[in-house]
C-alpha positions, 0 to 999 in steps of 0.5 A: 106926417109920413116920415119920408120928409115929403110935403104933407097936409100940415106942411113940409116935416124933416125926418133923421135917420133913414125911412126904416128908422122911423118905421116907414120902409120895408124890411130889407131882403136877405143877400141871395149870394154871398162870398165871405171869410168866417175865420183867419186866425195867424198864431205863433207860439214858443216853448217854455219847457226847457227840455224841448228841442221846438224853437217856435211854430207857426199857424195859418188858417183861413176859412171860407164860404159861399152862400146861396138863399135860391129861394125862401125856403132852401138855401145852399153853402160851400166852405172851404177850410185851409190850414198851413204850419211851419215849426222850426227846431227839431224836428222841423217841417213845413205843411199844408192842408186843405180840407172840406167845411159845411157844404150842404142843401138846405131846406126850411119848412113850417115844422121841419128842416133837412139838410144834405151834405158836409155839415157840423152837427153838435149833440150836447155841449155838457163834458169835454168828451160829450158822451151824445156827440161821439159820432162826430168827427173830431178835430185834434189839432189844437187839442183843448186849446179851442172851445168844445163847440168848436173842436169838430169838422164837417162830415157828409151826413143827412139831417132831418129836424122837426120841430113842435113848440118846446119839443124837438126829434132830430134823424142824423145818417152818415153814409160813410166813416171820415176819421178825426184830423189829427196834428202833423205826427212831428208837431209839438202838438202831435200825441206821439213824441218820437224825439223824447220817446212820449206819449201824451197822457203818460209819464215819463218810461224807459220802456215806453219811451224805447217803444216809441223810439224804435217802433213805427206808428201805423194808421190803420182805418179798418171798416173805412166806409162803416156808416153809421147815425143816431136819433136824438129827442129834446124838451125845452122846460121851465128850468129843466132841459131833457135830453134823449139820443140814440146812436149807433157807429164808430167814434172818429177818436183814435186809440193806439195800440202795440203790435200783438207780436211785439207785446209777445216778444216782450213777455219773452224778456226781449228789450225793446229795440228787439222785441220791435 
């Protein structure tokens, strides 16, 4: 028989399934282009703290790519990412986003690959802050409410990887310094609470919470296009993985700070509205 249900020497043989389920067609080729949605989430979310002034918020985000195989070595993406939030209550406001997703060129050899442009590259999954993944820029919005692997955006960078059995070099480049996406600064999600006076991580102060109150929130990227990269070495063992990077630039996370002529007028006995 040849399994394609064709007469035969022994006669006439009657198959189920397909050719390639019996093992007798060619493996299918991979798409050459391909258009797809790899994410649309719609959330809504209401408060349970009773001393919240939100009512509800709602999200939309949609995903989107394009894929390109140009030959059996390199292959092409372009991602597209779009975000839209409405909160009612107070405060209220409606926004849109659209942002880049993992755009880039990619090129497969025997031992090796390289890749150039947006992309989303994870060093270490082991702690909530990975201390090997710091350079990667940080996407806030929804703070822990999404996995680690998956609280990141893409970034232009340049990635080279070779490969030899159990042991893995990798070569990272970011040309230029994109910050972390942080949530609208009046979202239930943002870490600054004008409404009440708080930030995220502290408790409630008076005196915090009359900084916050009078003072302005400022974002300053000083060094915007400080480039920077790192060198990361991997050997896959027997019950034990070791790891080694090398990295050098500015994390994306944000820190906050107070103005030092506000500090000073404080040290002098101002109250806060004043000293602001």
């Amino acid at each position: 028989a040849d399994g394609s249900g064709a007469k035969t020497d022994t006669g006439e043989v009657l198959t189920f399934g397909t050719p390639d389920a019996a093992g007798g067609g060619a493996e299918a080729e991979p798409k050459a282009f391909q258009a797809q949605i790899d994410r649309l989430r719609l959330e809504t979310g209401l408060p349970v703290d009773s001393d919240t002034t939100v009512d509800a918020s709602h999200t939309l985000s949609v995903i989107a790519s394009l894929e390109w195989k140009l030959s059996s070595r390199v292959e092409a993406r372009m991602g597209l990412r779009l975000d839209g939030n409405v909160q009612t209550g107070t405060p209220n406001f409606t926004a849109g986003d659209a942002d880049y997703e993992e755009t880039y060129l990619r090129w497969r050899g025997e031992s090796s690959r390289f890749m150039l442009g947006s992309q989303i590259v994870r060093w270490g999954r082991m702690d909530e802050l990975s201390p090997t993944n710091l350079l990667m820029r940080q996407d806030l919005t929804r703070y822990t409410l999404d996995g680690l692997s998956d609280r990141y955006r893409a970034q232009p960078a340049l990635r080279y990887e070779y490969f030899s059995g159990a042991h893995k070099l990798e070569a990272l480049g970011l040309p230029v310094f994109d910050e972390a996406v942080l949530p609208e600064r009046d979202s239930w999600w943002s870490p600054i609470d004008r409404t009440r006076g708080r930030l995220q991580g502290f408790g409630p102060d008076p005196l915090l919470a009359a900084l916050v109150r009078a003072g302005t929130i400022e974002d300053e990227n000083q060094g915007g296009n400080e480039a920077g990269g790192g060198l990361r070495y991997t050997h896959n063992g027997q019950g034990l993985d070791l790891g080694l990077s090398l990295l050098y630039g500015r994390p994306t996370t944000p820190y906050y700070e107070i103005d030092p002529a506000v500090r000073a007028a404080l040290f002098a006995g101002l109250p806060p509205d004043l000293a602001v």
